[in-house]
N, C-alpha and C positions, 0 to 999 in steps of 0.2 A: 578231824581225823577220819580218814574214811576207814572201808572194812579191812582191806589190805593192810593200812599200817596200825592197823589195831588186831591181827592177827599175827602179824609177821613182831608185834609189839609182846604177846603171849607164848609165844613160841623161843624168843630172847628168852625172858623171863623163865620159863620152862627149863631152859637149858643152862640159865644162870643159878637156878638150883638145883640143879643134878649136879654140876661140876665143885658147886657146895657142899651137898651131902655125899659126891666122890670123895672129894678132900680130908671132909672130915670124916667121914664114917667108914667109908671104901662103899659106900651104899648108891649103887649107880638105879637111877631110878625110872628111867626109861627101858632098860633090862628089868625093871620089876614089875611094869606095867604089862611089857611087851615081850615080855621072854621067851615064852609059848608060841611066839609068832615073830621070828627072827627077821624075815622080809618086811616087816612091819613098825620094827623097830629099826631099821636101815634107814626106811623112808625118814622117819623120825627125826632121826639124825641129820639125813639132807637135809629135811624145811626147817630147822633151827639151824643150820651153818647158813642154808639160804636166806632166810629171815635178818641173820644178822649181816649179814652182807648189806640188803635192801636197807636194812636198817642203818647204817655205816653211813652209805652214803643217800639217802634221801637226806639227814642231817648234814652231811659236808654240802649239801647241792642248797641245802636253807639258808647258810650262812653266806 
């Protein structure tokens, strides 16, 4: 696994628990890191939707 799909690997993961502890708690957790800094918490957001995208399909391209 190189560094890319071991970042864009952490970045899923990242976002697959924020959307966890949205669900269950309403406790978004990349506004709790990143509140303070709104522009920063945006980027966030892209590279985990991006990540999972990359992620998506380097595994449909495996198969």
């Amino acid at each position: 696994m190189d560094i890319i799909e071991k970042i864009a690997l952490v970045l899923v993961i990242v976002g697959g628990l924020n959307w966890g502890l949205y669900g269950l708690f309403s406790f978004d957790l990349v506004a709790a890191l990143f509140g303070s800094i709104p522009i920063l918490s945006r980027i966030v957001y892209v590279a985990i939707g991006l990540s999972a995208l990359y992620a998506t399909f380097t595994t449909l391209m495996k198969k």
